[in-house]
C-alpha positions in Angstrom: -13.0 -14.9 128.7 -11.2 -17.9 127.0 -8.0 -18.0 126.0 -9.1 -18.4 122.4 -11.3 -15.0 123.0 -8.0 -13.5 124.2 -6.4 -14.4 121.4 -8.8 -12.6 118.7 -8.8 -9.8 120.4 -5.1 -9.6 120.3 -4.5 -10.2 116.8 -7.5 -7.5 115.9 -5.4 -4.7 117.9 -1.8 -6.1 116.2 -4.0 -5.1 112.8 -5.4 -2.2 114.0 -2.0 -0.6 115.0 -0.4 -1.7 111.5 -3.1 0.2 109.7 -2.7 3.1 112.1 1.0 3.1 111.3 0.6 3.3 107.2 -1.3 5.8 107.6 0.6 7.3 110.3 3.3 7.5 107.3 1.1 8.0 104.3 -0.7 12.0 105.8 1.6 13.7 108.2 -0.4 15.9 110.7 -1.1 19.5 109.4 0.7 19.3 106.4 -1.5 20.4 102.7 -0.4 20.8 99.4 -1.8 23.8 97.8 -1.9 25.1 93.4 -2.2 28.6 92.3 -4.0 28.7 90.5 -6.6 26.0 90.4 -8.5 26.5 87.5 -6.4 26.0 84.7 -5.6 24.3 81.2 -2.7 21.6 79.8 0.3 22.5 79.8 -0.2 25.9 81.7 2.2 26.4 84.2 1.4 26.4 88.0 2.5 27.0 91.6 2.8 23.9 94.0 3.4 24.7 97.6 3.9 22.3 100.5 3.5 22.9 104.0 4.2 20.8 107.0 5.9 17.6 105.0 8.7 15.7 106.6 10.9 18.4 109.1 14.4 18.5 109.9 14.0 17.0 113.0 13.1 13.1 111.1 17.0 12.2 110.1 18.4 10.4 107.2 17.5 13.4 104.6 19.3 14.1 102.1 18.9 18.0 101.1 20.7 20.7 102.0 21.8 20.4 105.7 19.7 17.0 106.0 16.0 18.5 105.1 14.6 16.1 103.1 12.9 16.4 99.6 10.8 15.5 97.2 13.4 13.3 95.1 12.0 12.7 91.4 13.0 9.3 92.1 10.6 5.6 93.2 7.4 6.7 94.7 9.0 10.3 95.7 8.0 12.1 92.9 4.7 14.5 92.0 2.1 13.1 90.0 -1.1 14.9 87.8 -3.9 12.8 87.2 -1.9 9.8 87.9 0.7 10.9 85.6 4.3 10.9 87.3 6.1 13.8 86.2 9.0 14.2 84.8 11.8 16.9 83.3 10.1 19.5 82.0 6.8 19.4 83.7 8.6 18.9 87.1 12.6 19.6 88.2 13.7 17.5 91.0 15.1 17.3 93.9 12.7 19.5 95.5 14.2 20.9 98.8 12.2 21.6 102.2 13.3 24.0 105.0 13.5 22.6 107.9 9.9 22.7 109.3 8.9 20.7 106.0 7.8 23.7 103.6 8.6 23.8 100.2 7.2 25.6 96.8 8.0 24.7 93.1 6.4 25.3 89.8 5.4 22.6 87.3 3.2 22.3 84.1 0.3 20.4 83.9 1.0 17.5 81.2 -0.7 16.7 78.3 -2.4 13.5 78.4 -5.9 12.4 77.8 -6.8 12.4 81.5 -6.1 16.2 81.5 -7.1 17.2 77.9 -10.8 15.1 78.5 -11.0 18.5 81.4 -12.6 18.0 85.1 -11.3 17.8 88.3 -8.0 16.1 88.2 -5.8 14.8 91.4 -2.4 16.3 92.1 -0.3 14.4 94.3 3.3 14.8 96.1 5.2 12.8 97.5 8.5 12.9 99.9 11.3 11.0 100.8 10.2 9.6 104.1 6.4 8.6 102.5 4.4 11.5 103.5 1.7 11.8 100.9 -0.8 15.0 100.4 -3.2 15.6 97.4 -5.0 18.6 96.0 -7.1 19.2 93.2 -6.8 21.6 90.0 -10.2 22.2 87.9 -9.6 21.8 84.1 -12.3 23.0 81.5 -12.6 22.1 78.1 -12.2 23.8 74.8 -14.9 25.9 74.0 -14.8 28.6 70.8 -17.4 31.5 70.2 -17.7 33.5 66.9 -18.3 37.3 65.8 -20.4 37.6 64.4 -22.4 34.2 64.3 -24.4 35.3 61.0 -22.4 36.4 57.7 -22.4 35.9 54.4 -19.7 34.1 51.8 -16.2 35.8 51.4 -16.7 38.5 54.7 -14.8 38.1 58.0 -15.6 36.2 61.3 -13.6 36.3 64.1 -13.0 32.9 66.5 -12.2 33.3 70.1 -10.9 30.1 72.2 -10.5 29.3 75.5 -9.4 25.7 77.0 -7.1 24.7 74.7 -3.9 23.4 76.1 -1.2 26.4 76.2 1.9 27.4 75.1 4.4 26.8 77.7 8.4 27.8 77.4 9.3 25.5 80.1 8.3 22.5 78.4 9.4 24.0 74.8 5.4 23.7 73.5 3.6 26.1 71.4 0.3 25.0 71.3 -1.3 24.8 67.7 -4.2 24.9 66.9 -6.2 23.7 63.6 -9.4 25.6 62.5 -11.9 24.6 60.3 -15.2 25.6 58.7 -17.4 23.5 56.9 -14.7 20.5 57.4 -12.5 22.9 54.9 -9.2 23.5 56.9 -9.0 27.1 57.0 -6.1 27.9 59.4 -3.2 26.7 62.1 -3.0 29.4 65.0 -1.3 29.2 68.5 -2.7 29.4 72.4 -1.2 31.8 74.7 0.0 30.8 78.0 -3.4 30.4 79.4 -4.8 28.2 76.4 -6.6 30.7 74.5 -6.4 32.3 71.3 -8.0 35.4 68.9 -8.0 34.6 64.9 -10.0 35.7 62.1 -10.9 33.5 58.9 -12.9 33.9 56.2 -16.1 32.3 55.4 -15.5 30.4 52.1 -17.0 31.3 48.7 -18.1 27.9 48.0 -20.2 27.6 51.2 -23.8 26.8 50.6 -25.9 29.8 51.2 -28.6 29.6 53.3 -27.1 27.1 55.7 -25.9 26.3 59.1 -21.9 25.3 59.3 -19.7 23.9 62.0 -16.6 26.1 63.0 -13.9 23.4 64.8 -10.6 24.1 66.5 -8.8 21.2 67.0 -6.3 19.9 70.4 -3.8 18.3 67.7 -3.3 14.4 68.4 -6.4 14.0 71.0 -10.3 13.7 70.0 -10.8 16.9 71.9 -12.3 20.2 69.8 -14.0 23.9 70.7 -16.8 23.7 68.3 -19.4 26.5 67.3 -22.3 26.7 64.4 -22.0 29.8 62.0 -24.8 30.9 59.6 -24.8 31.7 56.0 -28.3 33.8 55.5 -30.3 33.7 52.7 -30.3 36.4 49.9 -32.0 39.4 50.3 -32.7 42.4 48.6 -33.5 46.1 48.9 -35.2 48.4 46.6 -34.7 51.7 46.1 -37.9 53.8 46.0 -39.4 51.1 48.0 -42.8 53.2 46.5 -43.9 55.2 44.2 -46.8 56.0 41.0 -46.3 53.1 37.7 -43.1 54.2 35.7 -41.1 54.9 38.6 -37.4 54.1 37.7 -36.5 51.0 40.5 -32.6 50.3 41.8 -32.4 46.6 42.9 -29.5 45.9 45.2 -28.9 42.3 46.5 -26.7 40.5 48.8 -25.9 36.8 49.9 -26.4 35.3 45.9 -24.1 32.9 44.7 -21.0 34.7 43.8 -20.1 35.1 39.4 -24.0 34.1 38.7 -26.3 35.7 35.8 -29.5 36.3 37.2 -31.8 34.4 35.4 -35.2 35.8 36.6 -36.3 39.6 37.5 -40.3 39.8 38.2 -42.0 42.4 39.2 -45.4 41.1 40.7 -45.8 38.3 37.8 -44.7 40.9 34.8 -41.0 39.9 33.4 -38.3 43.2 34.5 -35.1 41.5 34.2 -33.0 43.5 31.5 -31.2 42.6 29.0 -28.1 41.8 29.0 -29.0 40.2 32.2 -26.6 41.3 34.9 -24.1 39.2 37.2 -23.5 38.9 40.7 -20.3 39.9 42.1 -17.3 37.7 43.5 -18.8 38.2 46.6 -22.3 37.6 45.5 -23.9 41.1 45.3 -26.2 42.0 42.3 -27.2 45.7 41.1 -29.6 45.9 38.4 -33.1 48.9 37.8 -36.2 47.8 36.1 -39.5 49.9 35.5 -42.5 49.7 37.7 -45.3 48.2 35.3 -48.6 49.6 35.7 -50.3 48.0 38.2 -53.4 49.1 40.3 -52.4 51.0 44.2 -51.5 48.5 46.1 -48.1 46.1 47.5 -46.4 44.3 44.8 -43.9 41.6 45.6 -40.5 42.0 43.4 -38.2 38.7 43.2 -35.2 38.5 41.6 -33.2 34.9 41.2 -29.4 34.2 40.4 -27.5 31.1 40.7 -31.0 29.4 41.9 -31.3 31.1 44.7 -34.5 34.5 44.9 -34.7 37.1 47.3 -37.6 38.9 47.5 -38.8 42.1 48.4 -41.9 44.3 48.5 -43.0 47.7 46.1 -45.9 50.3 47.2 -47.6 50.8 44.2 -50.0 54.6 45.4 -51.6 56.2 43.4 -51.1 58.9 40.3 -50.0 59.1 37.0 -47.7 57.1 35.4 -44.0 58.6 34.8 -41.3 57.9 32.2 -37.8 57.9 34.5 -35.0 57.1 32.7 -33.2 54.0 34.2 -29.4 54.6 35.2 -26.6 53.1 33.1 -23.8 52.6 34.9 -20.2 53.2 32.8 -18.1 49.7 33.2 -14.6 50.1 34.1 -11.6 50.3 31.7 -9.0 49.0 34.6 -8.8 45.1 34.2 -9.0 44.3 37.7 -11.9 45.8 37.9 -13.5 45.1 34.6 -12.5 41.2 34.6 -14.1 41.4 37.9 -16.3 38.3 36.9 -13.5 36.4 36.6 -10.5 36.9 38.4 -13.1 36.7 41.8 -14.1 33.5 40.9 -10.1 32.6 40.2 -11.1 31.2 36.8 -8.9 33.5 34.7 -5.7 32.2 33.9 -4.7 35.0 31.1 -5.6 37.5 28.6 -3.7 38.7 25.5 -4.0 41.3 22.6 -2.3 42.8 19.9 -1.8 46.6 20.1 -1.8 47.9 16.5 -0.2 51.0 17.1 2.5 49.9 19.0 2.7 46.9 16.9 3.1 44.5 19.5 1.4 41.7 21.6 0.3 43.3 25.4 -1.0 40.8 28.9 -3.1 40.5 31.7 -2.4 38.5 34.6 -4.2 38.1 37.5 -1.9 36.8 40.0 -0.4 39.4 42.8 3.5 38.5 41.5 2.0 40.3 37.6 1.0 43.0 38.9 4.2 45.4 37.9 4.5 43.5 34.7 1.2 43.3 33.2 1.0 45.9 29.9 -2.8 46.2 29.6 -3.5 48.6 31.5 -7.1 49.6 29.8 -9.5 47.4 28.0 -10.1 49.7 24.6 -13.5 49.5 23.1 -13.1 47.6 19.5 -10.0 45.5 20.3 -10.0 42.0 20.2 -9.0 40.0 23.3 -7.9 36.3 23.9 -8.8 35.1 27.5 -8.0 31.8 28.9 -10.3 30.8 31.4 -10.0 27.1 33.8 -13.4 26.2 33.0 -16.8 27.7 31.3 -18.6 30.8 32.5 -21.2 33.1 31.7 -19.3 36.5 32.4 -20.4 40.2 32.9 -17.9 42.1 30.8 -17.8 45.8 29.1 -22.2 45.6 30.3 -23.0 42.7 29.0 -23.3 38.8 29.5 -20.8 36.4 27.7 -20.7 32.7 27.6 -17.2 31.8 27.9 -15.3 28.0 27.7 -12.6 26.4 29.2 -9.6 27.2 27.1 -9.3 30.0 25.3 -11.6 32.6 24.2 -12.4 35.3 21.7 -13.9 38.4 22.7 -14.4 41.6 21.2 -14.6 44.5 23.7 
């Protein structure tokens, strides 16, 4: 072998032994770095235990008695995701006994490397270079609803998981926005494990029949739990659902447009609807009776349509002689709130006024909740005269009838 040969060979095991050395300095032997747990969320507090770092017996430490630490200070600090971290996530020094072992507890931070979920690298670091990593698992927000099918102004309740948590260490409690439709609906806050339990309400101006996005929000990052929720279509129910031609029929609906007249009643192709025609409620149910027409034995479709929108369902015409049932006539209400109904559901009535001529003086309605110990009508009378003032026009159900009311104020004689 040459000397030139010699020479290679030399310089090849100088490098080798340099490489050996880093990492000689870079992984002690036997130590690990362990979380508890290791599925978990931003911000969520966590265990971090090391074993086997730099022991008593490597000098120059400065801990307690000489161990050495994990300083908070150059390369000697714990890192998440790449993130170095810092007071509150992490409190340094961090002091070892004297074979190297060490536990502390710090928060996973808030960045977009954690919030974006996966598996994400947590490092440490000592004073004398001794590296070890570990992994925690992060998921991502994720909401579900209950139910997943209702109609306008009931209750759905959103459950979330993932979000980052509330954490007293690092002074954070974790909002979150929901929304429904794009409408923001409510703020709530995650636990200490990044989930959450609220209830909102599906909006009265939601389109029925129609599919609509429920988000919750992580506030400053393009990260959201989403979930679709269902508005059904109207239906109705009919009550005999059979019977002989004459038969006295209830008609009760749900899932119409909330405040509307219904503008068609049909009963096979014969006209039912009654007169006045009836109004849905604030939360879009409908009650109205028609009678069965005579119509051969057989299955009759009955529709009914408010607000645009028909639900439909189906009569057993059998066979016999026709009846004469009397239909039911419900007595309205006298108390406001429930004989405004119409209105106040719909939040369209501002006021209402009249003069009492046997006390001789002028007597109020309001519908706001801070009225309700000093309004002074207290019945709406047959025969008076009242003055309401609505936000904008409406055809109205009052005292068993339909009235066509305009923005402003209006006359109408009970």
């Amino acid at each position: 072998m040459d000397l030139r040969s010699k020479f290679v060979i030399l310089m090849a095991l100088a490098v080798l032994l340099t490489v050996s050395g880093a990492d000689a300095m870079s992984a002690n032997f036997g130590s690990e770095l362990v979380v508890e747990p290791q599925i978990v969320v931003p911000n969520q507090r966590v265990i971090l235990t090391g074993r086997g770092f730099t022991s008593l017996v490597v000098p120059d430490g400065n801990g307690p008695l000489g161990s050495h630490q994990i300083t908070g200070v150059g390369q000697s600090v714990i890192t998440v995701g790449g993130t170095p971290l810092k007071p509150p996530f992490a409190f340094y020094p961090i002091n070892f006994d004297d074979f190297g072992n060490w536990a502390t507890t710090i928060s996973i931070p808030v960045t977009d490397v954690t919030v974006a979920g996966g598996a994400i690298t947590v490092k440490a670091v000592d004073d004398q270079g001794i590296v070890e990593t570990t992994q925690v698992i992060i998921g991502i927000p994720s909401i579900t609803l209950e139910p997943e099918t209702s109609r306008i102004n009931t209750d759905v309740s959103v459950t979330g998981r993932g979000f980052p948590a509330s954490n007293v260490l690092t002074r954070v409690n974790s909002q979150v926005p929901i929304s429904y439709a794009g409408f923001a609906l409510t703020v709530v806050s995650a636990d200490d494990l990044g989930g959450f339990t609220a209830t909102i309400r599906v909006p009265a101006s939601t389109r029925i029949s129609s599919n609509n996005i429920v988000r919750a929000t992580v506030v400053g990052f393009d990260q959201w739990g989403m979930a679709v929720h269902a508005v059904p279509r109207p239906t109705i129910t009919l009550s005999p659902s059979s019977g002989v031609p004459g038969t006295a029929v209830t008609v009760a609906g749900k899932g119409f447009p909330p405040n509307a007249v219904i503008s068609s009643s049909r009963a096979g192709d014969i006209n039912v609807l009654s007169a006045p025609a009836p109004v849905t409620d604030g939360d879009g149910n409908l009650l109205t009776f028609f009678t069965m027409p005579i119509f051969l034995p057989g299955v009759q479709t009955v529709s009914v349509t408010a607000g645009g929108l028909t639900g439909n369902g189906v009569f057993t015409v059998i066979e016999g002689a026709a009846v004469v049932q009397t239909l039911p006539t419900p007595s309205p209400s006298a108390l406001p709130t429930d004989a405004l109904a119409s209105l106040t559901q719909g939040e369209n009535l501002l006021r209402v006024w009249t003069f009492n001529n046997g006390s001789k003086t002028w007597e109020f309605f309001d519908p706001r909740p801070a009225f309700v110990n000093a309004n002074t009508i207290n019945r709406m009378v047959p025969s008076y005269i009242y003055w309401f003032q609505l936000k904008r026009g409406q055809a109205a159900s009052l005292n068993g009838r339909v009235v066509s009311l305009f923005e402003g104020w209006n006359l109408v004689p009970w």
